[in-house]
N, C-alpha and C positions, 0 to 999 in steps of 0.2 A: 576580592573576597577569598578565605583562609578555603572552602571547599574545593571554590572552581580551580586554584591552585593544587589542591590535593590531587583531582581529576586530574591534570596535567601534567602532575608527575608522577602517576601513577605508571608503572612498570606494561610495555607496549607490549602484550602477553601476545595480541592478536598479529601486528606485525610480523614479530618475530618466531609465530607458529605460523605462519603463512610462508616468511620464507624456509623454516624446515621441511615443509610442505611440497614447496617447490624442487631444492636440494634432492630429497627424497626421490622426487619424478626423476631425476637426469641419471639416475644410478640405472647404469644395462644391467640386462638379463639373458642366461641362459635357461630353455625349459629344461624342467628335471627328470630326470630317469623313474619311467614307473614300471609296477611291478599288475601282472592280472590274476585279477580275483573275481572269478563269475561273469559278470557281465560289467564290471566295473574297472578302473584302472590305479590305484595308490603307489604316490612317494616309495621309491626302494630306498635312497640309504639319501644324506645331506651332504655337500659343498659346498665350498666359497662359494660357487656358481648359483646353487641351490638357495643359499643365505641374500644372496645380491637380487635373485629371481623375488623371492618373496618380500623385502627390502621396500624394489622397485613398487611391486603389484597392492602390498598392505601396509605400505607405512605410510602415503601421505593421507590413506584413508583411516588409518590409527591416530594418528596426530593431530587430523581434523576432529576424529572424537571426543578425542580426549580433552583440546580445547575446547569442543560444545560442552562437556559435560562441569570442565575447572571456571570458566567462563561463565555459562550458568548457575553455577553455585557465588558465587563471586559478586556476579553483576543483580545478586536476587536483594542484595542489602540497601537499604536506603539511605539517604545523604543524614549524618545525623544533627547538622542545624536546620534542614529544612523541616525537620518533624520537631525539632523543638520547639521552633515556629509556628508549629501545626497548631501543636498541643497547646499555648498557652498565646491564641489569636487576641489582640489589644484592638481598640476601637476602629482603627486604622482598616482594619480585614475585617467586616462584620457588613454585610450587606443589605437592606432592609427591600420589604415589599413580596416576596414568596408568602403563599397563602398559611403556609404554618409557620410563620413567623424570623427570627432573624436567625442566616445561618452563614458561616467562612465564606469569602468570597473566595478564597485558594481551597484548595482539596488534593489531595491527593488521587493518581490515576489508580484504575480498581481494572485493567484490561489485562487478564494473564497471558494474550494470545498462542492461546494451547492450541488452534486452530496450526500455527508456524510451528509449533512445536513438535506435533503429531504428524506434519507431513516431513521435517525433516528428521525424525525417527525413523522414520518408515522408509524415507531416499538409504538414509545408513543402513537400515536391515538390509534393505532390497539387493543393495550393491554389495553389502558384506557375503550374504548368502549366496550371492551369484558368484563372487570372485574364489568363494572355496569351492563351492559345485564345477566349477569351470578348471581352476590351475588345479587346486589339489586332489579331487576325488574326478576331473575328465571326464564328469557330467554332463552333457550338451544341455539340461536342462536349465544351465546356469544361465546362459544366455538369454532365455525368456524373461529372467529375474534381471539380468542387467539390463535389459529396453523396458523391464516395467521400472526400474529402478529412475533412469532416464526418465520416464511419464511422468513420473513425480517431480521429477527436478524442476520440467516445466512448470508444473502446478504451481510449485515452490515460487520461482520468476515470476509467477502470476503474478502472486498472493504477493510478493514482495513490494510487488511495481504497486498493485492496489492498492497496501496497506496506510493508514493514517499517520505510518512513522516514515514513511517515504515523503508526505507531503509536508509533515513539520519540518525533519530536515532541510527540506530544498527551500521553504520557507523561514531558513534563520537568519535573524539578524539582531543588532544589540538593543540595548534599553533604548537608545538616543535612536533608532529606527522606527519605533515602533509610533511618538505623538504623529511625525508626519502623515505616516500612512493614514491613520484615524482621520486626523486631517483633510486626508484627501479624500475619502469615503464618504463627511459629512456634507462636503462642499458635492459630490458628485451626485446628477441625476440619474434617476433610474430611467431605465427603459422598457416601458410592456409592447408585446409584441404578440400580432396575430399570424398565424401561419393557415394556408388552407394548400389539401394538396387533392385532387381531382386528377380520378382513375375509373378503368374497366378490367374487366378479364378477358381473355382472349383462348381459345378451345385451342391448343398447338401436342401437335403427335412428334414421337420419338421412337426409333428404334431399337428394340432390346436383345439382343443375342443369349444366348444361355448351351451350355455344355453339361449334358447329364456325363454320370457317372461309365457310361458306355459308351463316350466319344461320340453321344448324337449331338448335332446341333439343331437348335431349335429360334425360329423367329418370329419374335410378336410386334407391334402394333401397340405402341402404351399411348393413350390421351392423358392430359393433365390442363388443367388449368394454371396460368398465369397472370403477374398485375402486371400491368400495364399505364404507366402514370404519364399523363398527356399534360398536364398544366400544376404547378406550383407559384404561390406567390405570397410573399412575407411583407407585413406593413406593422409600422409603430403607433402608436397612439399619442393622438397630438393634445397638449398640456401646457399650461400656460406657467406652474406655480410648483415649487417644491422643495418643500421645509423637512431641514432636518430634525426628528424629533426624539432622538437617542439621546437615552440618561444613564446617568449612573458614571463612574468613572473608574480608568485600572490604575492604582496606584499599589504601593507596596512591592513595585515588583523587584527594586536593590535589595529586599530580604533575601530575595532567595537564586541561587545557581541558577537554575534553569527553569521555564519558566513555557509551557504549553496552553496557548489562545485559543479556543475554539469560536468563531466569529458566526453569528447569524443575522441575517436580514430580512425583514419584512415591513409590508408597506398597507397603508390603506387611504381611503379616498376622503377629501375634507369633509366632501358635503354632496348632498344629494342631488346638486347641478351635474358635479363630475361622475358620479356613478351614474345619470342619464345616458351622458353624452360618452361614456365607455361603452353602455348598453347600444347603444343607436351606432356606432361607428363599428361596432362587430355585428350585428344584424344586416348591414347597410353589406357588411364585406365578405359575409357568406351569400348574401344574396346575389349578390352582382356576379358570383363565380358560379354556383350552384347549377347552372345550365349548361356548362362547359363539357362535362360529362357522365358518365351513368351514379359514379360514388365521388362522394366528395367527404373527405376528410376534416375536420377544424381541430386547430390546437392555438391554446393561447400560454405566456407567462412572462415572466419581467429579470429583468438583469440590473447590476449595477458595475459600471464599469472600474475596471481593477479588483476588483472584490476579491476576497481569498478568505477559503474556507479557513483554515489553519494555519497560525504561524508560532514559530519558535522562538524565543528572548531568551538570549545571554546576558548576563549578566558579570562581561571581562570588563575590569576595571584597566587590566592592561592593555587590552585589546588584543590580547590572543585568544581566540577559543579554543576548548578542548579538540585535539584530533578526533575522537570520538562523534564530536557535531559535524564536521567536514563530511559532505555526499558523497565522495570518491570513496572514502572508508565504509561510507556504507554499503555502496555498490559493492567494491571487491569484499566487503564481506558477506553480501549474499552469493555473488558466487564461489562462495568455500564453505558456504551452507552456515554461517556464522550468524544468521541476520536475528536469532532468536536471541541470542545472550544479549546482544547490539538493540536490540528495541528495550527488554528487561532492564538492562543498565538505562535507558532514557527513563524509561518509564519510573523508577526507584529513585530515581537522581534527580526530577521534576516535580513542580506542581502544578495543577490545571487551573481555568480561570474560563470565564466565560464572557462575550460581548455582545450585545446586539446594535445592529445597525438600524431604526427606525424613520420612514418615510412617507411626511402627507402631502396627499398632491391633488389639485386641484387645477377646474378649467378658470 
């Protein structure tokens, strides 16, 4: 397909600012000559040494910006056959059964994650305003700004690892991927399952030291309460029958480059033999443990084995995909604080779709 191709040779802006990046670190530094004013200290006059110093300390933090900012303008455009597609959807895409009547079975993604966005502005301020408070004006206040800056980053890691463009990634694979899996969803049984977990509290004391402001020391006596969990135990629900009952079907997906699934599952009971005998074998199994100890817990819910929330369809005819879907590239592009362009270009370059997986079961 003439897109996925364009993507592919499209000019590896982020590569090749990551190795300037790098380049950048390896250059030494001498600190500079400063000059005192008040309580403050500033730059007296500039050197090679001087040039090389700030080189080292701001360039691969300029170069990174500068990518997030060329990057995000860039990666904000959309593929323009996937919207042509949008725009004039043939019987083919048109999905029926929604209570206001018939609407695209493709869509385009609406997520600006300004959430990624706002924190890795804020990693850049943090770091930028520390790195001048600190080399150039020998502010020690800088420092406070570069471990909040730091604080962020982790945020950042978080938010990255959490984010729903983490688990399409890792979840890609081509058109010819995608019937099996279905495949093997429909054929697969579910699993519900009861959990009970049986506990008390227990009165346990602790020692607390404390240092006033005049070198006293002082020792208290703290009580607290604690859980304490004596028994656990998890069982399934036995079943005799279980019919796939998903409709609808994903076709249309060779129109388009790329191509984001979002999968749900849910289930319900044939008949009112089987929601007894659910009833009765979770009564049966709180009770039997209930004496065990002072509190007892109950949780119940159902799984379906291999399930996956999200996945990603390429659509390589030649069987390369773009570098851009490759996880590694995502990763090293989160940590060079890149992960915002790199989801926006998915996101622009993609169309969404929707599945359910449906399950009746009976005893």
């Amino acid at each position: 397909m003439d897109s996925v191709k364009n993507m592919r040779t499209q000019p590896c802006i982020l590569l090749i600012g990551l190795m300037l990046a790098i380049t950048t670190n390896l250059v030494g530094a001498t600190p500079l000559e400063t000059t005192h004013l008040g309580n403050h200290s500033y730059p007296s006059g500039f050197d090679i040494d001087d040039i090389l110093f700030f080189g080292a300390s701001f360039g691969p933090l300029s170069v990174l910006l500068v990518l997030f900012v060329v990057l995000s303008f860039c990666c904000g455009r959309r593929d323009p056959n996937s919207e042509r597609l949008l725009s004039h959807p043939d019987d083919a895409l048109i999905e029926e059964g929604l209570l206001d009547g018939q609407v695209p079975l493709y869509e385009f993604g609406t997520s600006s994650h300004i959430r990624c966005l706002l924190i890795s502005l804020t990693t850049f301020a943090c770091c930028y305003a520390g790195l001048i408070m600190l080399l150039i004006l020998n502010m020690t206040e800088g420092q406070f700004l570069l471990y909040t800056s730091a604080g962020f980053f982790l945020i950042y890691l978080i938010d990255c690892c959490c984010a729903s463009t983490s688990r399409y990634m890792f979840n890609a694979r081509d058109t010819e991927g995608l019937l099996p899996y279905i495949e093997k969803m429909q054929a697969s049984r579910p699993v519900l399952w009861m959990s009970v977990e049986c506990y008390h509290y227990e009165t346990r004391s602790r020692t607390c030291t404390e240092t006033d402001s005049d070198g006293n020391t002082t020792t208290t006596t703290e009580y607290y309460e604690e859980k304490v969990t004596t028994y656990t135990e998890k069982i399934h629900f036995q079943y005799n029958y279980s019919r796939d009952e998903s409709h609808g079907e994903i076709y249309g997906l060779e129109r388009f480059p790329i191509s984001k699934i979002k999968f749900r599952k849910s289930y319900e009971f044939a008949n009112d033999q089987t929601v007894n005998a659910y009833n009765q074998q979770s009564e049966e199994f709180q009770s039997s443990n209930r004496w065990r100890d002072t509190y007892m817990d109950y949780s119940e819910g159902w799984s379906l084995p291999g399930y996956k929330k999200n996945m990603l369809i390429v659509n390589n005819e030649d069987g390369h995909d773009p570098i851009q879907l490759n996880y590694g590239v995502y990763i090293l592009a989160n940590m060079f604080l890149l992960s915002y362009p790199l989801r926006m270009w998915l996101e622009k370059n993609s169309v969404n779709t929707k599945y359910q997986f449906f399950k009746s079961i009976s005893v």
